[in-house]
Structure formats: structure tokens, C-alpha cells
N, C-alpha and C positions, 0 to 999 in steps of 0.2 A: 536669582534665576538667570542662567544666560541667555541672552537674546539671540536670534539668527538672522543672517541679515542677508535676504531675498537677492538671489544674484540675477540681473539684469536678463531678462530674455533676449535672444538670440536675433539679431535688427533684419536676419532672414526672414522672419513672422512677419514682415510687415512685409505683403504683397508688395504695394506700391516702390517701398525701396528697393525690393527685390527687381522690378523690371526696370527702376534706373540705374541701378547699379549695374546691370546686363548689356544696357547701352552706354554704359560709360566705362564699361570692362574694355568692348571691340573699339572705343576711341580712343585709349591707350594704345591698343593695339597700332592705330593709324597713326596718333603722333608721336611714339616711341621709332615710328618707320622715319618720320618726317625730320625729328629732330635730329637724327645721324645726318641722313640723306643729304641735307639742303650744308651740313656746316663740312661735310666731304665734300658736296659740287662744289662750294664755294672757294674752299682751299686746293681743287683741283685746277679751277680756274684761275687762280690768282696765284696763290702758294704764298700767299702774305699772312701772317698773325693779325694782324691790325683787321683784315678781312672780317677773319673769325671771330673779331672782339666786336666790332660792326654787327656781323652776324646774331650772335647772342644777345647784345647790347638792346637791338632793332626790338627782338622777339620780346624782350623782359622789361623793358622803359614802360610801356601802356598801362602795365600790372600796377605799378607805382603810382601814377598820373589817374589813370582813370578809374582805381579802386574807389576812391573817394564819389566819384560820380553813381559807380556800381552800386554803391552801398546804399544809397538815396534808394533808387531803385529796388534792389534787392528788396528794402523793407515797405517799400511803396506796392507797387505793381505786381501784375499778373504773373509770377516767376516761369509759372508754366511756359509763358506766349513768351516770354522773354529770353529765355532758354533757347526754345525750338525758332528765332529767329536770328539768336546769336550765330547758332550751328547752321543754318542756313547763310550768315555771310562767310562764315569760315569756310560751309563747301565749294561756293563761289569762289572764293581766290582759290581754294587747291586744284580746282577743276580747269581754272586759269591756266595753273601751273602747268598744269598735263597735259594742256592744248600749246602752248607756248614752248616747251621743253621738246614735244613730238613734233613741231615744224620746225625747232630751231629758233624762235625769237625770243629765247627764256635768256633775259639781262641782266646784271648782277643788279643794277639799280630797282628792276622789276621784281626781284627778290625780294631787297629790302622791302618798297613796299608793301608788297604783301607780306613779307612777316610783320611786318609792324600793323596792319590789318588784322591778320592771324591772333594777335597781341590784345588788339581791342575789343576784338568780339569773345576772347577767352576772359579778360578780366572782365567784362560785363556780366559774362555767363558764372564765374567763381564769385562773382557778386549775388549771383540769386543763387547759388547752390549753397554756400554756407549757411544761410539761416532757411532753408531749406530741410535741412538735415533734422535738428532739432524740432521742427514742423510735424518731420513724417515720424519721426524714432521718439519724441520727447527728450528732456534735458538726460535722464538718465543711461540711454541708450546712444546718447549725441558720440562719445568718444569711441562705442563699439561701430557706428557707424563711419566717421574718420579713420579708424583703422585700417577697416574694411577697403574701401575707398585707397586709400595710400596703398596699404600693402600690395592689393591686385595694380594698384600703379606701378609699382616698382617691380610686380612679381613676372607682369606682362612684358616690362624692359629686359626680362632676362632672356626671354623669346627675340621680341623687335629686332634691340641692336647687332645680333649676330645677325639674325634674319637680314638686317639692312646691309650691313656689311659684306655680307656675300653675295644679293643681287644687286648691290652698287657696282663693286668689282666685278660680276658677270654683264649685268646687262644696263649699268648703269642706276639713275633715279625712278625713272618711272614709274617699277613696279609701287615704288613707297608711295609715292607722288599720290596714284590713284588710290593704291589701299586704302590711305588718311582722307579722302574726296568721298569715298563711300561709306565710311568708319561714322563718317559727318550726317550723312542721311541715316542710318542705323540709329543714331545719338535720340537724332529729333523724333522717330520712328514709338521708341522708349521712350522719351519724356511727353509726348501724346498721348501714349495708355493710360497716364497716371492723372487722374482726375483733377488732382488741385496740391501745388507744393504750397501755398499759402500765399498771399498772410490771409488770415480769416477774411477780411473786405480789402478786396486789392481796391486801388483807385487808379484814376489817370495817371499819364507823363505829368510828374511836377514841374513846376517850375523852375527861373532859376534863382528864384526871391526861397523855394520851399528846397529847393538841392543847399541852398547855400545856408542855410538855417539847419539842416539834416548833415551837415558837414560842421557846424558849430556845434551840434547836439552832440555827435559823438566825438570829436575834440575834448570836448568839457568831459567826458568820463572818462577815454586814455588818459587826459593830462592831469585828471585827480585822483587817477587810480595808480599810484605811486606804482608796483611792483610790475603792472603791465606796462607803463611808461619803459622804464627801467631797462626791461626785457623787452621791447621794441627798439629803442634806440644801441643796447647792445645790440644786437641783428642787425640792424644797418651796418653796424663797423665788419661784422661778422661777414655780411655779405658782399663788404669790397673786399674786403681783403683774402676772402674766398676766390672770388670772382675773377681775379689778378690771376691764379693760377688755370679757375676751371677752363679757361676760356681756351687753354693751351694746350689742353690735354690730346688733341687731332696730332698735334703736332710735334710736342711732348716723345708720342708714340713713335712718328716715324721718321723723325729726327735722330732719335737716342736709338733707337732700338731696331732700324731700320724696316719694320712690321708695315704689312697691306692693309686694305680696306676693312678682311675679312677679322685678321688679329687685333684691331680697332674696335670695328664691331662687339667682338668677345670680350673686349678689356668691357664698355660701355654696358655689356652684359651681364660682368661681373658687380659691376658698381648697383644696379638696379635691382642685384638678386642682396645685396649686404643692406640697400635700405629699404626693402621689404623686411627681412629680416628685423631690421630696427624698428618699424611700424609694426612689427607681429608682436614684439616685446613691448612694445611702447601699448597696446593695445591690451595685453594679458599683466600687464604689473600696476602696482600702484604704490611706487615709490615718491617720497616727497617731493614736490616739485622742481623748487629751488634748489637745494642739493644734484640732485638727481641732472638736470640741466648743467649746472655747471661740470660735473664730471664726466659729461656726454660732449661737452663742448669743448673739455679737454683732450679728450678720446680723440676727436675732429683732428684737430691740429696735429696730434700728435702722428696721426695716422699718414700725414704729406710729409713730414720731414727727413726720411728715407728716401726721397725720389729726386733732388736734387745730386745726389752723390752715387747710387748706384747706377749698376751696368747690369744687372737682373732682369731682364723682362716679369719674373714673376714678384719680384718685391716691387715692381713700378705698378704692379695690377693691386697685388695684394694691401700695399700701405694705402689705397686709395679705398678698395675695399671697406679696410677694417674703420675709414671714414665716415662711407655712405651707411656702416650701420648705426654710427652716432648720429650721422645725421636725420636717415629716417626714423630714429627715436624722436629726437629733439624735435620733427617737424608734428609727428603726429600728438606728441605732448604739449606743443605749444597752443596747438589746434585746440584741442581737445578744452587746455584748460581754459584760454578766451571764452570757449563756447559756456564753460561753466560759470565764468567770472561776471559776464555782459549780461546784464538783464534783455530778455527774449525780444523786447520791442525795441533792441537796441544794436541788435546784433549785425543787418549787413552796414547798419552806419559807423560802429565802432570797429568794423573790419575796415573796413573803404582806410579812415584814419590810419589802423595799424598797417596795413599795407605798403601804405604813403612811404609812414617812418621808414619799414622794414625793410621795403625795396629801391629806398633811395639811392640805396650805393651801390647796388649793382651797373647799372650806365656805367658809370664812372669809371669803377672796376673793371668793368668790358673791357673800355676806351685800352685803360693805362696800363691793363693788362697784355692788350696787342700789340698796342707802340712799344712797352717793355721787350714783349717778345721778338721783334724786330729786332729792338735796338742795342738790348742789354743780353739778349740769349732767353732760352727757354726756362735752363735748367734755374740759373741764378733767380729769374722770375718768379718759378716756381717755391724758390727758397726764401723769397721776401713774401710770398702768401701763406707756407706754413708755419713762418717766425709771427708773422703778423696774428695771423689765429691764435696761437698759444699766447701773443701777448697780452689778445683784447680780454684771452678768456681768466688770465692772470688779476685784471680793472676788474671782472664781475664777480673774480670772485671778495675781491674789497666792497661790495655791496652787500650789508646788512640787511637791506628788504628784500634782495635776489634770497640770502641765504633763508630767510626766514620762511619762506612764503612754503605753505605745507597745504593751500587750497587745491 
């Protein structure tokens, strides 16, 4: 007799995810404004790469560095109060910003810091929403819940970056500046309705005898879980040698193709509507892991190798495009399947670890990306990040445990 096999209820049923997901739809909102905003003033002010690579670099280094501490946390503490104070230091510096930019004393150095701010209290707060999820949805609901999440991420970018780009060019940053300052109170607003994100008995701030023991704990299961090792440390190389090009793309644009703030905007728009797209798919399939990754990770690379050589403005949008929908496949699959992989009491500490690995090489790639762009040209830059992609994704695919893994 065949069996039928119960499809997952709808992670909207569940109240509680429903009103964080509602605040953390409008904080999209704010930081899809923020992230154009801040890397246009910056190469407004400068018109340096290296700027931009600073820029990006600033914002994404903490994610690396302090997931590992996140994760402690995450699986310790009160996620609720940890949340709603994260987004309280992050309204603080954008409110910073808004005060600083409207009299004139907003300095490129008072930037950095505050993204790098910006930086810390986001990987603290992606430290308690991950195991979070699986909390409110359970494990079988965990991946419709990531989807969810990703896709309105990217699906809200299709809004933002135009939106930013056109009040940048008319009236400059500001408007974004505050949108993302209020986006931030909304957030907290949401995650206050919702009774309790777990863990079942929060406890105190650990220690750093019990953080540094919670960071060996989930060490010991990335580093013996062969296929997630594997696919961590692939992502590292992925994300420098990503990184080398993304960081260029402000410039990219109106270099090559001579294009304002506004056709910026739209390109950044189009990128965020292809990795929705790819988190809608990544959410509605269930194709084999391993496989499935590696030809997504192909897709990736292949999709930048066009933009070096053309004079198209629409093939410079489009092959970046048909990228970000590999890529928000790949992001929301990788997501998804950790969540499945890590046993539950294990979850923000063997994220903290994975993160480590995953995001070490963006810095880097920032850096080498912007002095490249400086020193070596844009376009050729570009052209050594989409040879570099298709070459790393060439080594994974010589990985027998990548290929195999069908969890």
C-alpha cells in the first residue's frame, strides 16, 4: 500500500513567526536602503575602489569574528531580550548617522565605524535568530521558514535599491539613513509581541571559560561532520573570490557604462529580484544536496564571466542576475540543510563555527578587490573573480562527500 507523506504546514500558522517575520520584512526594507546608500556616499566622496572594498569589508568582518561568540549566546540566552537590544544598538548608530549627515559632520572614518558597529550587533542578532527558527516552526518547517525569510529579503531588494538610488540622486542619503533608524524600532516593536524564541530555560551571560567551551563544542561537530566541513571551507574560497568582483560593482556600472545613481540602483534591484527567485526555488524543491549545490555553484560563476568583455549595459545586469539566482538558491539550501544536519542543542554554536570558516574570506576579498580595482582596472578584476568561481566550483566538484551528500 502507498504511503502519503504529510506536506509540511504553512510556517504562516504559527502566529508568533508570523509577527517576526512582519518585523523583519520593514528591516529589509531599511537595510536594503542603507546598503546602497552608505557604499554610493562613500564613492561619492572618494571615488576610490579601495574605499568601497573598506566599505563592504567594515560591514561583513564582525559576521566572521563574532558569529562564534553569537552562537554561545544564541543557544544560551534569552534570544528574545537579545534581539530587541541588538536592534536597539543598531538604531543608535543609524540615528547617529542622520544627526551627523544633517549638520554636516558625517566622516568617512565615522562610517566605518559605525558599520562595523552595524556589523556587530547584526551577527549577534543572526546568532539568536537562527536557532530560533527551528524553535518557533520545528525542524520540519525550519527550511519553509528560511525561505520565507530569504526570499521577502531579496524580494524587498527589488523595491530598496531602486528606491535608494533615486532618492540618493535627488536628495541625497538621508531619506535611507532614517527609513533604516526606524525599520530598527519596528524590528524590536515585533520581536516584543512574541512570547519566548527559546531555548526552553535561557540562562545568564556565560562566561568566557563557558563561550570558549561552546565554541570547542561546535568545532568538534563541523570538524567531524565531514560534508559540512567540506562545504564550509569551499564557501570561504567562494566568498573571496566572489568578493574580488562584488565589491566593484558601484563602479563597475559607472565606469563601463557611464549609468547614475538611479540605473545603479535598478542594476542592485535586479540582482535581489534573481535571489529571491532562487530562495523561492530553493524553498519549493528538493533536489539532492550535493549535486544540486555544485551546479548552482556553477551557474554562479558562470553568470560573471560576460561582464568583463561586454559593452551591454543589459548583459552587465543580466549575467549578474542569472548569478544572484544561483546564489539565493545555494544560500537558502545551505541554510536549510545545517538546520537539518545539527542536532537542535547545537545549533547557534555550530553556526558561530560555520560562519567563522564561511566568512573568512570576504575581508580579504574586500581589501584585494579594491586595491585591484584601483590598480589593475575594474573590468580585469572582475574577470579574475568569475575565473576564480568557476575554478573553486571545478575542486568541489572532485569531492566525493560534496557529491554524495543527498541529506
Amino acid at each position: 500500500m502507498a504511503t502519503v507523506t504529510a506536506r509540511p504546514a504553512s510556517v504562516f500558522r504559527s502566529s508568533s513567526f508570523s509577527r517576526f517575520y512582519a518585523g523583519q520584512a520593514l528591516s529589509y526594507l531599511g537595510d536594503g536602503l542603507r546598503t546602497l546608500a552608505i557604499p554610493l556616499l562613500v564613492f561619492r566622496l572618494t571615488g576610490s575602489s579601495m574605499a568601497l572594498g573598506w566599505t563592504w569589508g567594515l560591514e561583513l568582518l564582525p559576521y566572521a569574528f563574532v558569529s562564534v561568540i553569537a552562537g554561545s549566546l544564541g543557544d544560551r540566552v534569552d534570544r528574545r531580550r537579545l534581539m530587541i537590544v541588538c536592534d536597539a544598538v543598531r538604531f543608535i548608530v543609524m540615528a547617529a548617522f542622520v544627526v551627523l549627515f544633517a549638520t554636516g559632520h558625517l566622516a568617512l572614518w565615522m562610517i566605518y565605524t559605525g558599520l562595523l558597529l552595524l556589523a556587530i550587533g547584526g551577527s549577534i542578532f543572526l546568532g539568536a535568530q537562527t536557532p530560533s527558527i527551528p524553535f518557533l516552526l520545528g525542524i520540519d518547517r525550519a527550511k519553509g521558514g528560511v525561505a520565507a525569510l530569504q526570499a521577502t529579503e531579496q524580494s524587498v531588494g527589488l523595491i530598496a535599491p531602486p528606491l535608494g538610488g533615486l532618492l540618493f540622486a535627488l536628495v541625497g542619503p538621508l531619506p535611507a539613513l532614517i527609513v533604516n533608524a526606524v525599520t530598527y524600532l519596528t524590528s524590536q516593536v515585533a520581536i516584543a509581541s512574541v512570547r519566548t524564541f527559546g531555548p526552553e530555560v535561557p540562562g545568564p551571560l556565560p562566561t568566557w571559560r563557558e563561550i570558549a567551551a561552546d565554541i570547542a563544542a561546535g568545532a568538534r561537530f563541523v570538524f567531524g561532520e565531514k560534508a559540512m566541513l567540506r562545504l564550509s571551507l569551499a564557501s570561504c574560497g567562494f566568498n573571496f573570490v566572489g568578493t574580488l568582483g562584488f565589491v566593484l560593482l558601484i563602479p563597475y556600472y559607472k565606469q563601463t557604462f557611464g549609468v547614475g545613481d538611479q540605473v545603479v540602483g535598478f542594476a542592485f534591484g535586479c540582482f535581489a529580484a534573481g535571489a529571491a527567485l532562487g530562495a523561492f526555488i530553493a524553498g519549493r524543491t528538493h533536489w539532492p544536496v550535493g549535486p544540486a549545490l555544485i551546479v548552482a555553484y556553477l551557474i554562479d560563476g558562470i553568470g560573471w564571466l560576460p561582464l568583463p568583455w561586454t559593452n551591454v549595459l543589459a548583459v552587465g545586469i543580466g549575467g549578474v542576475v542569472v548569478s544572484s539566482i544561483a546564489s539565493g538558491y545555494i544560500v537558502t539550501s545551505v541554510v536549510s540543510w545545517r538546520l537539518r544536519v545539527i542536532p537542535k542543542d547545537l545549533v547557534g554554536r555550530a553556526f558561530g563555527v560555520v560562519r567563522l570558516i564561511v566568512l573568512f574570506g570576504i575581508f580579504p576579498g574586500a581589501i584585494l578587490g579594491g586595491w585591484c580595482g584601483d590598480h589593475i582596472g575594474v573590468r580585469m578584476t572582475v574577470l579574475i573573480s568569475a575565473v576564480g568561481y568557476c575554478a573553486f566550483t571545478l575542486i568541489l566538484l572532485f569531492s566525493r562527500t560534496v557529491r554524495a551528500e543527498r541529506r
